[in-house]
mmCIF file of the C-alpha atoms, coordinates in Angstrom:
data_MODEL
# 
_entry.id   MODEL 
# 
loop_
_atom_site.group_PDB 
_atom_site.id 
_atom_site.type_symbol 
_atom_site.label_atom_id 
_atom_site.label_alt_id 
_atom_site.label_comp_id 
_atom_site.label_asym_id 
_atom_site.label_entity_id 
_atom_site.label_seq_id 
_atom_site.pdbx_PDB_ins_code 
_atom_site.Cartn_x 
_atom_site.Cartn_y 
_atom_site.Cartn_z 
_atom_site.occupancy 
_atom_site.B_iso_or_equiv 
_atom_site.pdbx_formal_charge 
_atom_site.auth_seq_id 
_atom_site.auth_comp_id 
_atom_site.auth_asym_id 
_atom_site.auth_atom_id 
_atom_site.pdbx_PDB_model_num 
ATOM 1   C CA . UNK A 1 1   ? -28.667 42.264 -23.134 1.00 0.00 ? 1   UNK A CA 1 
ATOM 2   C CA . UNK A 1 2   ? -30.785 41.454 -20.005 1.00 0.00 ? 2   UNK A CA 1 
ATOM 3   C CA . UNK A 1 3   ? -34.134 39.135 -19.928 1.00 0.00 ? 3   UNK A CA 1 
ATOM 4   C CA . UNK A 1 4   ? -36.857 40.526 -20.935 1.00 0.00 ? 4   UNK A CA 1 
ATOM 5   C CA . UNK A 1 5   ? -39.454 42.062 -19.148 1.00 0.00 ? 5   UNK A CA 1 
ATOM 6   C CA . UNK A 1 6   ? -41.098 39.083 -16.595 1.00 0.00 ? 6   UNK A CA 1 
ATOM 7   C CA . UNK A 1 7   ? -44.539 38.581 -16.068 1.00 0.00 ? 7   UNK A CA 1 
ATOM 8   C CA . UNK A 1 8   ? -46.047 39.889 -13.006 1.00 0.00 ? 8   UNK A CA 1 
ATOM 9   C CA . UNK A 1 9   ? -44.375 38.008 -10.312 1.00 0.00 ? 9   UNK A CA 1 
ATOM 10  C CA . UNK A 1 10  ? -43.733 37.904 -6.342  1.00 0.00 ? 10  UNK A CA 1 
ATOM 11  C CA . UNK A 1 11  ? -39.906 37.538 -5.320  1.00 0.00 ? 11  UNK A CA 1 
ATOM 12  C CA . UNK A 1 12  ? -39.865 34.223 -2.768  1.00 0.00 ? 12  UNK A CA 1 
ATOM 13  C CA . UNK A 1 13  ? -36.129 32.459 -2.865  1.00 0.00 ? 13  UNK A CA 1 
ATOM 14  C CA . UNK A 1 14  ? -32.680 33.780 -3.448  1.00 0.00 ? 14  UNK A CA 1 
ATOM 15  C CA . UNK A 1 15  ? -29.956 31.468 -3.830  1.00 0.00 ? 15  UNK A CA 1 
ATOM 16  C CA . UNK A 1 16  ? -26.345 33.200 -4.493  1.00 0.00 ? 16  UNK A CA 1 
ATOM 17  C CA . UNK A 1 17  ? -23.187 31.976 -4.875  1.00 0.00 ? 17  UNK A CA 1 
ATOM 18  C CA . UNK A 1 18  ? -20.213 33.699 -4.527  1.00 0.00 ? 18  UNK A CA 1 
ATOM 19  C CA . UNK A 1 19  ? -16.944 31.853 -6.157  1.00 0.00 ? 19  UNK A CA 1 
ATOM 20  C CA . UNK A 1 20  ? -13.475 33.710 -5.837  1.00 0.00 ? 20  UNK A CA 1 
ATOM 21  C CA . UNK A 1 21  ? -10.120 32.822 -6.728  1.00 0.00 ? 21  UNK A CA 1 
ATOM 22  C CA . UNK A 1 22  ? -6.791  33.498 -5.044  1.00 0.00 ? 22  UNK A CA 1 
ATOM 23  C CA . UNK A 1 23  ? -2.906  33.042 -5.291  1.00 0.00 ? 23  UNK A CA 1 
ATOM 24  C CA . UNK A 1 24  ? -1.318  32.347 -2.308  1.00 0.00 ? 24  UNK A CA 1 
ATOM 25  C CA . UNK A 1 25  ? 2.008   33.907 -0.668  1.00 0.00 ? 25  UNK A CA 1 
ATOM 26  C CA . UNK A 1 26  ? 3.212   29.923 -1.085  1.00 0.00 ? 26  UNK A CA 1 
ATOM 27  C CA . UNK A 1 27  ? 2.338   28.996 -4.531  1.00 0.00 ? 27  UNK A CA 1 
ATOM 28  C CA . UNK A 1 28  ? -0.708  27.565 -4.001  1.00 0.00 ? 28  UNK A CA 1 
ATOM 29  C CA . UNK A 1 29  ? -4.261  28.564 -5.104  1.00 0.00 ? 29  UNK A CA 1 
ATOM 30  C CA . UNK A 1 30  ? -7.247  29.253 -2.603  1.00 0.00 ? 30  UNK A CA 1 
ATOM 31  C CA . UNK A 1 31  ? -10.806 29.215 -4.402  1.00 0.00 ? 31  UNK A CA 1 
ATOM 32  C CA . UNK A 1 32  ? -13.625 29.604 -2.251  1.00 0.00 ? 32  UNK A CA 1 
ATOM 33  C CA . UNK A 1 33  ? -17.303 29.661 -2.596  1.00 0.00 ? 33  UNK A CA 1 
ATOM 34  C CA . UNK A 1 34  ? -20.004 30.744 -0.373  1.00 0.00 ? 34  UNK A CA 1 
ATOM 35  C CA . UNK A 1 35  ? -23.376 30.419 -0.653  1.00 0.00 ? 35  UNK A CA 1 
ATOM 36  C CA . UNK A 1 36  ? -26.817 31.458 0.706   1.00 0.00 ? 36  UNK A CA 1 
ATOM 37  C CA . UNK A 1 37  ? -30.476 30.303 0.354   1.00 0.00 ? 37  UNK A CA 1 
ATOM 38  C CA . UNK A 1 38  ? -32.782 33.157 1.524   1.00 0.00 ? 38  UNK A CA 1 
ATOM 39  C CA . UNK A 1 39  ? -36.357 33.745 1.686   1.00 0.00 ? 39  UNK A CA 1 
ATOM 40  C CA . UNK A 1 40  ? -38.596 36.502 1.895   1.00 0.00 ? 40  UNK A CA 1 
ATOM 41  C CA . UNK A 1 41  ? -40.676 35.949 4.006   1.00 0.00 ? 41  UNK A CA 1 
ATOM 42  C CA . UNK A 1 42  ? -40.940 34.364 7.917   1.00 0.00 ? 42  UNK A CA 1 
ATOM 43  C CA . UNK A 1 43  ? -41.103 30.737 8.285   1.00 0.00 ? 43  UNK A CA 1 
ATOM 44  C CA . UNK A 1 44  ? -40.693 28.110 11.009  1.00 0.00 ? 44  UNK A CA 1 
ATOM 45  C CA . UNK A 1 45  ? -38.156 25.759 11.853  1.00 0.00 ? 45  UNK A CA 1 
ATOM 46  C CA . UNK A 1 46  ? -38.022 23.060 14.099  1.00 0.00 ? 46  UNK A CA 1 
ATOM 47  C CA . UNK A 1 47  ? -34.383 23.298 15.376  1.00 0.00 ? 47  UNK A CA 1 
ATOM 48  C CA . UNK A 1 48  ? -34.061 27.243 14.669  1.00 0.00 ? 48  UNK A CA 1 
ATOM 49  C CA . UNK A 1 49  ? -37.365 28.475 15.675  1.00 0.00 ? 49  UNK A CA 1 
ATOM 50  C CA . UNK A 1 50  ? -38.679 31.024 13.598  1.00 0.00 ? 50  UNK A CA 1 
ATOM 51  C CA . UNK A 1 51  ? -36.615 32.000 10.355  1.00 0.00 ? 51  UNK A CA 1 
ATOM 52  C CA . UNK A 1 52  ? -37.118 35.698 9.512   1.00 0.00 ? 52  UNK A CA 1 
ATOM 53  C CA . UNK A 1 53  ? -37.082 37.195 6.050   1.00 0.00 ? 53  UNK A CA 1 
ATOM 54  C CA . UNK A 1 54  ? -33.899 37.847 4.609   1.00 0.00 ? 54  UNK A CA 1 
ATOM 55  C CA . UNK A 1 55  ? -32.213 35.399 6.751   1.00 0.00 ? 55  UNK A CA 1 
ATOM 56  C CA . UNK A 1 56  ? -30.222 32.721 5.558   1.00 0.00 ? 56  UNK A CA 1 
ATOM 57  C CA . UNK A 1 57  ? -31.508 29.111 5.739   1.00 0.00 ? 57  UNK A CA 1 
ATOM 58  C CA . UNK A 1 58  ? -28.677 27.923 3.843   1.00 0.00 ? 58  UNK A CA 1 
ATOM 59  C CA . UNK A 1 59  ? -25.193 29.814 4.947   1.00 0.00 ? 59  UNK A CA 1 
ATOM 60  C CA . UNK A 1 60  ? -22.187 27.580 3.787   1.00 0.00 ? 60  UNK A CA 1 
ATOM 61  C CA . UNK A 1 61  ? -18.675 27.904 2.466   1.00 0.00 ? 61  UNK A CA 1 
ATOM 62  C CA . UNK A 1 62  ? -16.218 26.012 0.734   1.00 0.00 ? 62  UNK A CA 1 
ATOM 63  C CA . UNK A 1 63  ? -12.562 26.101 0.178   1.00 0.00 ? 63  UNK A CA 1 
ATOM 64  C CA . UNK A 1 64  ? -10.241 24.172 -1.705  1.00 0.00 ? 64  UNK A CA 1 
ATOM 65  C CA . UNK A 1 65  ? -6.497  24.828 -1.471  1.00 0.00 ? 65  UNK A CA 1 
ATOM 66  C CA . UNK A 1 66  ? -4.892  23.547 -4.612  1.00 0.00 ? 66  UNK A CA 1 
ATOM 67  C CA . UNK A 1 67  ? -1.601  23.781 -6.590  1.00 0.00 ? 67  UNK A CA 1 
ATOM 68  C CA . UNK A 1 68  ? -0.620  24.494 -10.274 1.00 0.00 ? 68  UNK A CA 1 
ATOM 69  C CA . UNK A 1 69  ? -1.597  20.999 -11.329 1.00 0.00 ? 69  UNK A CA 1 
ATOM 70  C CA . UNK A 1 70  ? -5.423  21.317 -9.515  1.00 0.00 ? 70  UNK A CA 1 
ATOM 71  C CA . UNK A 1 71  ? -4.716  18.668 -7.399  1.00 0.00 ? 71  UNK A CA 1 
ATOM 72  C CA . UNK A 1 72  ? -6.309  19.379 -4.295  1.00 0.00 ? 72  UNK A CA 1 
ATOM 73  C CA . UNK A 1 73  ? -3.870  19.762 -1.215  1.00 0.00 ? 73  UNK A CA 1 
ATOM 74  C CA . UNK A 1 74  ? -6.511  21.118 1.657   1.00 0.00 ? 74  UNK A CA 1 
ATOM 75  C CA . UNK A 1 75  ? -10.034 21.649 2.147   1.00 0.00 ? 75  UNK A CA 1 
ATOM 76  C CA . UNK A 1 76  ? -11.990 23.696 4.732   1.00 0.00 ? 76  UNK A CA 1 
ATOM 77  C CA . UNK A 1 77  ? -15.958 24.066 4.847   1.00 0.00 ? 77  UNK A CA 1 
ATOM 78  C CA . UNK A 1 78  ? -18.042 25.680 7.008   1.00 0.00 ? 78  UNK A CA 1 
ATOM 79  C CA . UNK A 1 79  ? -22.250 25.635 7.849   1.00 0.00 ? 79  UNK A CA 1 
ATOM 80  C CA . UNK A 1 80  ? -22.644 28.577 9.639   1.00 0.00 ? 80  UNK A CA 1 
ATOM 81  C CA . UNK A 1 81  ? -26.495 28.063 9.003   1.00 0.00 ? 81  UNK A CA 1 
ATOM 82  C CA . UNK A 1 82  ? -28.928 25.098 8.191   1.00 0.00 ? 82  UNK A CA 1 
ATOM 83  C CA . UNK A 1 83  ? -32.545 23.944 8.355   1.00 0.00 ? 83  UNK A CA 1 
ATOM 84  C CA . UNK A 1 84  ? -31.252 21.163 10.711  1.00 0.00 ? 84  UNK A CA 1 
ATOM 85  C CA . UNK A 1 85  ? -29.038 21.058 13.815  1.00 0.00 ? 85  UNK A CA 1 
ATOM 86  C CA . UNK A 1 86  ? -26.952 18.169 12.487  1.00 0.00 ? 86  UNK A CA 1 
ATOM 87  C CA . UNK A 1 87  ? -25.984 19.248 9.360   1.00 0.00 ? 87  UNK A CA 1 
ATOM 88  C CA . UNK A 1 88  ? -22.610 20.599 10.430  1.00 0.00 ? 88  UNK A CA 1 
ATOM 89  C CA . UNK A 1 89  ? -21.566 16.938 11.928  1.00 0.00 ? 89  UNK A CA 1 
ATOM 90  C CA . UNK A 1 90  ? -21.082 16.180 7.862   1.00 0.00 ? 90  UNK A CA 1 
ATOM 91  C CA . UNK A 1 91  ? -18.117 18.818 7.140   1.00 0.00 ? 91  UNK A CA 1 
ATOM 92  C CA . UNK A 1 92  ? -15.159 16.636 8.123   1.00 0.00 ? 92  UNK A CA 1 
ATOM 93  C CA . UNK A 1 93  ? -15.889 14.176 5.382   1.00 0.00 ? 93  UNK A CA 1 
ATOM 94  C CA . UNK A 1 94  ? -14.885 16.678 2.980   1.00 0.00 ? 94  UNK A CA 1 
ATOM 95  C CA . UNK A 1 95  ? -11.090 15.807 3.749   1.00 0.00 ? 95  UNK A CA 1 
ATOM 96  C CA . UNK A 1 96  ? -11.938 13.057 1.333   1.00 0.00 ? 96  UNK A CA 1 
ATOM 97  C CA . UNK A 1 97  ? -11.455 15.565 -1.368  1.00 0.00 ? 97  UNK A CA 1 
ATOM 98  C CA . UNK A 1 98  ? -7.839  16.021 -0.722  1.00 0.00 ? 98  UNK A CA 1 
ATOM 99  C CA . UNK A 1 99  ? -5.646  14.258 -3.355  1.00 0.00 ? 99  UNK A CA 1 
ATOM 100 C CA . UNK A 1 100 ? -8.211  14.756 -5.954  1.00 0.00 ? 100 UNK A CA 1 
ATOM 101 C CA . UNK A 1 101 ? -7.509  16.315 -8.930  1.00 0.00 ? 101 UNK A CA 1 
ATOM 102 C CA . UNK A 1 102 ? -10.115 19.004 -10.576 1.00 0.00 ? 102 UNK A CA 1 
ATOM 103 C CA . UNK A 1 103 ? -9.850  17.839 -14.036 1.00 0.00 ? 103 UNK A CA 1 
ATOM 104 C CA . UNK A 1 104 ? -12.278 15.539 -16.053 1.00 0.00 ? 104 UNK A CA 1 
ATOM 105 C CA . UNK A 1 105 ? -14.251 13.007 -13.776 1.00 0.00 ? 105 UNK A CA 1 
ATOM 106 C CA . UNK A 1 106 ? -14.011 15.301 -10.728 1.00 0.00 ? 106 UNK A CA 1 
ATOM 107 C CA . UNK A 1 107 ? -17.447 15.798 -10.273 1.00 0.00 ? 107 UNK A CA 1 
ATOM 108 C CA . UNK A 1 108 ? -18.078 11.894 -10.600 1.00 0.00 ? 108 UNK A CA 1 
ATOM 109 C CA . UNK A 1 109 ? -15.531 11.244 -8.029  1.00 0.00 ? 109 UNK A CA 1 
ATOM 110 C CA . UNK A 1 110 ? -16.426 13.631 -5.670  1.00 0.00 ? 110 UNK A CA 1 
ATOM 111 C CA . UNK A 1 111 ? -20.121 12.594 -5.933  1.00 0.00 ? 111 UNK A CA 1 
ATOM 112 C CA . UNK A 1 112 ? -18.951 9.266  -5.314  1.00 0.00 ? 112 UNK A CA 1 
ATOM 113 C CA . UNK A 1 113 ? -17.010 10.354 -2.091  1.00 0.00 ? 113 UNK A CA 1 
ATOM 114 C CA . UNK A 1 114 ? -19.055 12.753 -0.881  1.00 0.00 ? 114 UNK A CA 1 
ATOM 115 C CA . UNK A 1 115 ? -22.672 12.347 -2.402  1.00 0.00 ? 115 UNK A CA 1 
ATOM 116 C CA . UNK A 1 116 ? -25.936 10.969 -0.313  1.00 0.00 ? 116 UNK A CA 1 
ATOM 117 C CA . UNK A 1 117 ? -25.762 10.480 2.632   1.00 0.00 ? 117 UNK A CA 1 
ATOM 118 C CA . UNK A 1 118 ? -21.876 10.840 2.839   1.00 0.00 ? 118 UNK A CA 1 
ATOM 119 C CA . UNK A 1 119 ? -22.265 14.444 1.858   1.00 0.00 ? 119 UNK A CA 1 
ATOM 120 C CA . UNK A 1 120 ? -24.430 17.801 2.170   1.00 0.00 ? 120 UNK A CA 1 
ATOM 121 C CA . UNK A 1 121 ? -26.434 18.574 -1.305  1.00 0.00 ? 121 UNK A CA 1 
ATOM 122 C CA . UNK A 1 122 ? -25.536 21.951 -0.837  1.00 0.00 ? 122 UNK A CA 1 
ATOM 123 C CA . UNK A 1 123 ? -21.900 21.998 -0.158  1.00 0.00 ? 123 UNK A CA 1 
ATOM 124 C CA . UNK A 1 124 ? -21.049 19.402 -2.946  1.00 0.00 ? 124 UNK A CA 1 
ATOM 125 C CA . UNK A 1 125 ? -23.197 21.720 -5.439  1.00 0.00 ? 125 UNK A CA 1 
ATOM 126 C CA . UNK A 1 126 ? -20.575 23.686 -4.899  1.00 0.00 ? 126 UNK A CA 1 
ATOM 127 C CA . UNK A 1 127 ? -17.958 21.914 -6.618  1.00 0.00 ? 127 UNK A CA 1 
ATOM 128 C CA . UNK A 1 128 ? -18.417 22.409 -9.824  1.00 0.00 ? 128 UNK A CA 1 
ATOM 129 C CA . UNK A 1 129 ? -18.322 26.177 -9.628  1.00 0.00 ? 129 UNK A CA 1 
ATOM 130 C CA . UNK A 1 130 ? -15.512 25.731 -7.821  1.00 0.00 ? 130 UNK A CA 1 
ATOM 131 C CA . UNK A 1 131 ? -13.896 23.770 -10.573 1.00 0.00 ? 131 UNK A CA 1 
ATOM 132 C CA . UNK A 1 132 ? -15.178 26.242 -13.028 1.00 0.00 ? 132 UNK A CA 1 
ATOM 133 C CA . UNK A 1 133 ? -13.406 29.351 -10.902 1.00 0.00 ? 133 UNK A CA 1 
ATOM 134 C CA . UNK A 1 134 ? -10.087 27.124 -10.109 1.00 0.00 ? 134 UNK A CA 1 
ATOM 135 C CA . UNK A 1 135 ? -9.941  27.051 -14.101 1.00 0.00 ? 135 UNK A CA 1 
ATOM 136 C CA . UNK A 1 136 ? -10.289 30.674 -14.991 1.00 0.00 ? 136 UNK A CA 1 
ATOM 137 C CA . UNK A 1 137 ? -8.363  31.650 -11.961 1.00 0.00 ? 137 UNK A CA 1 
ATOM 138 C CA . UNK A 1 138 ? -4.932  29.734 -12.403 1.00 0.00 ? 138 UNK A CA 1 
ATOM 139 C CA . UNK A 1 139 ? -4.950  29.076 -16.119 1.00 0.00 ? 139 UNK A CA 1 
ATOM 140 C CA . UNK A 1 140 ? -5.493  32.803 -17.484 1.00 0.00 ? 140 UNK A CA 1 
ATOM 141 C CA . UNK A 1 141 ? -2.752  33.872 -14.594 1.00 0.00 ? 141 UNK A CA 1 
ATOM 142 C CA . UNK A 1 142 ? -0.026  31.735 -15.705 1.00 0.00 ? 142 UNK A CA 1 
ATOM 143 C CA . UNK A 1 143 ? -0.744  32.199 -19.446 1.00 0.00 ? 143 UNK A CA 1 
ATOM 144 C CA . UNK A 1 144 ? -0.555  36.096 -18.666 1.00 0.00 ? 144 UNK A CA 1 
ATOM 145 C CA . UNK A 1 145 ? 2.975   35.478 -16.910 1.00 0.00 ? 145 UNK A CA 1 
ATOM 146 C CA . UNK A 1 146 ? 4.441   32.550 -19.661 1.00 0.00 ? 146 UNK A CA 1 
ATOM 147 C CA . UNK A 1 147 ? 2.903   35.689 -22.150 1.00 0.00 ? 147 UNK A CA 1 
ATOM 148 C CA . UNK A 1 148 ? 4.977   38.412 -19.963 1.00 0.00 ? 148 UNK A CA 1 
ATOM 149 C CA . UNK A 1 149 ? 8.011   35.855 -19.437 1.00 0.00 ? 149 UNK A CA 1 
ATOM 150 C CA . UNK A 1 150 ? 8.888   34.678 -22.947 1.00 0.00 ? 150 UNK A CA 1 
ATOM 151 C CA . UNK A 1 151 ? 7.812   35.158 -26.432 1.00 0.00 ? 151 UNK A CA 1 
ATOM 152 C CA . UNK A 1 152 ? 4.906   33.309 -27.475 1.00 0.00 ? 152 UNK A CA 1 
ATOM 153 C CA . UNK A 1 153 ? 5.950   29.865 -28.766 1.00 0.00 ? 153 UNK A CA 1 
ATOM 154 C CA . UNK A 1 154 ? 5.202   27.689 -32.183 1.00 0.00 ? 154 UNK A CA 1 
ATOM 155 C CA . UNK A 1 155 ? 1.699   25.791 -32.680 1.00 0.00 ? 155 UNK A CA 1 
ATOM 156 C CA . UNK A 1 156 ? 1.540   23.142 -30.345 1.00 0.00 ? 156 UNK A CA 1 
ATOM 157 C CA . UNK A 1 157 ? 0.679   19.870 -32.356 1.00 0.00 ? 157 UNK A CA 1 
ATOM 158 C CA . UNK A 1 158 ? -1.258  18.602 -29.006 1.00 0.00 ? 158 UNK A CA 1 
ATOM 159 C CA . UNK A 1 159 ? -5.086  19.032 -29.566 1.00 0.00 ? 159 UNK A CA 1 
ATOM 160 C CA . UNK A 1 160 ? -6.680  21.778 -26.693 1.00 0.00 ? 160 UNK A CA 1 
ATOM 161 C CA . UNK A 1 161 ? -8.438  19.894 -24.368 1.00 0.00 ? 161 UNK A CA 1 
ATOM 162 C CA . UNK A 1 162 ? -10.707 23.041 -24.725 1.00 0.00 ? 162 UNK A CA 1 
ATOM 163 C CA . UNK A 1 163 ? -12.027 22.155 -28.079 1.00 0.00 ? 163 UNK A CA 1 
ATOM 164 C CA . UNK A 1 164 ? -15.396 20.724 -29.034 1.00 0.00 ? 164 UNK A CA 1 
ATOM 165 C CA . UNK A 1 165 ? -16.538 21.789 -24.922 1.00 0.00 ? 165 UNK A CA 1 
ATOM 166 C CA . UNK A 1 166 ? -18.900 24.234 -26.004 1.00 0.00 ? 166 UNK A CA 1 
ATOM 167 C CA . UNK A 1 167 ? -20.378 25.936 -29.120 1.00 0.00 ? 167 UNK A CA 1 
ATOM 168 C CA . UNK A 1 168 ? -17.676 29.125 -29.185 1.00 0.00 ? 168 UNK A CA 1 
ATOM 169 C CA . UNK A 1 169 ? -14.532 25.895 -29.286 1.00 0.00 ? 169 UNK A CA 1 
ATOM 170 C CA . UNK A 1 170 ? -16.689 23.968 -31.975 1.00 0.00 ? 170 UNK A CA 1 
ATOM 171 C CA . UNK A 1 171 ? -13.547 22.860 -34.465 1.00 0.00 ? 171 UNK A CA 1 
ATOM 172 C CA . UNK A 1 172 ? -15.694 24.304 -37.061 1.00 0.00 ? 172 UNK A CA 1 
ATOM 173 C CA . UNK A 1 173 ? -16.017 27.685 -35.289 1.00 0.00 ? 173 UNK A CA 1 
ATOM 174 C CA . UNK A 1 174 ? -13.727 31.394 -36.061 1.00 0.00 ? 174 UNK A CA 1 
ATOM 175 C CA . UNK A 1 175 ? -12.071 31.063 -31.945 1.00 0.00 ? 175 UNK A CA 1 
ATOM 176 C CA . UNK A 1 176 ? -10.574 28.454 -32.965 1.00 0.00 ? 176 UNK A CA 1 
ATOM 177 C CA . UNK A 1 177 ? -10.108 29.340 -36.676 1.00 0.00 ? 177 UNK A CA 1 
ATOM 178 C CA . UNK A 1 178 ? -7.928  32.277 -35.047 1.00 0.00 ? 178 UNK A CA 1 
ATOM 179 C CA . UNK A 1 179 ? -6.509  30.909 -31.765 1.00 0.00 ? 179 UNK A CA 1 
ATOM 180 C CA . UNK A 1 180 ? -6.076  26.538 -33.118 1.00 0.00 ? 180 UNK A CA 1 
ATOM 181 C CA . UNK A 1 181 ? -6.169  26.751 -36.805 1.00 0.00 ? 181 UNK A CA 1 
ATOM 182 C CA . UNK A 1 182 ? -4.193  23.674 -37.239 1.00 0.00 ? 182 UNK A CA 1 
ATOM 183 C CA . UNK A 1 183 ? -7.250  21.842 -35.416 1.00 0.00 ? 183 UNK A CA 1 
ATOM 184 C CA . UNK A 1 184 ? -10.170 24.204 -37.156 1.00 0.00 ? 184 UNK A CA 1 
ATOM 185 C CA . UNK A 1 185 ? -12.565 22.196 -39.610 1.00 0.00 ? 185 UNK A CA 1 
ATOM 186 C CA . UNK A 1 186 ? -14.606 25.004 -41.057 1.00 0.00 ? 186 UNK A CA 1 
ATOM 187 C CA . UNK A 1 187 ? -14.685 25.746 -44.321 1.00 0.00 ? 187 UNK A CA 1 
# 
């Protein structure tokens, strides 16, 4: 079910990000984002002169090369547009990232790495969509192959570090009453 109907309104910004997940011929996982801030109309710019509608005052990209673990093994990002000439000069510090792991405290960590005046706004926005689409690209692939592989094994006693994240893996709610019910605490 869409919105509903908006009030009368003039379109200005667009901001979209585009997050994609891939395996790789070696093992590894490539997840990339890319992302654009538009406007719609004309504006000036001191370092780009004038910045026509529908062009991109934001175009950046972001790629993190990790293995089955999420630990982060390479990292490549790109500005191929910005409000200011310098911006670019900031992309090597994103090497920091490598060695990181994309599990609870990532974000924290790379903030602290990577965040004021260490970092571009933009480009670390980026990571946690990134971190979202590493999760639901490498995780549902190798469950679908363990699933394909063998049959499906007993219960696991260890508690899913999925539960109690967000309202659907409540303990008290029916996903996990069907998919955890040794860890569900409806009634």
């Amino acid at each position: 079910m869409p919105l509903s109907a908006p009030a009368s309104r003039e379109h200005i910004h667009t901001r979209e990000i585009d997050c994609r997940g891939y395996r790789r011929a070696d093992g590894l996982w490539d997840i990339e984002a890319h992302m654009t801030d538009v406007k719609t109309y004309a504006f000036e710019n001191d370092w780009r002169g004038t910045v026509g509608a529908g062009t991109p005052i934001h175009d950046m990209w972001l790629r993190l090369t990790v293995d089955d673990d999420l630990v982060v093994r390479a990292v490549e990002a790109a500005t191929d547009a910005s409000p200011y000439e310098l911006c670019p000069e900031v992309i090597p510090n994103y090497q920091r990232l490598v060695g990181l792991s994309i599990r609870p405290g990532f974000m924290p960590k790379a903030r602290e790495l990577l965040g004021g005046t260490q970092g571009c706004t933009h480009l670390v926005e980026l990571l946690g969509p990134l971190g979202t689409t590493a999760f639901q690209t490498i995780f549902p692939y190798r469950n679908r192959l363990k699933k394909d592989e063998q049959p499906r094994p007993a219960q696991s006693a260890k508690r899913p570090r999925l539960l109690e994240t967000c309202y659907a893996f409540a303990t008290d709610s029916p996903v996990v009453k069907r998919y955890w019910p040794e860890f569900y605490t409806g009634k």
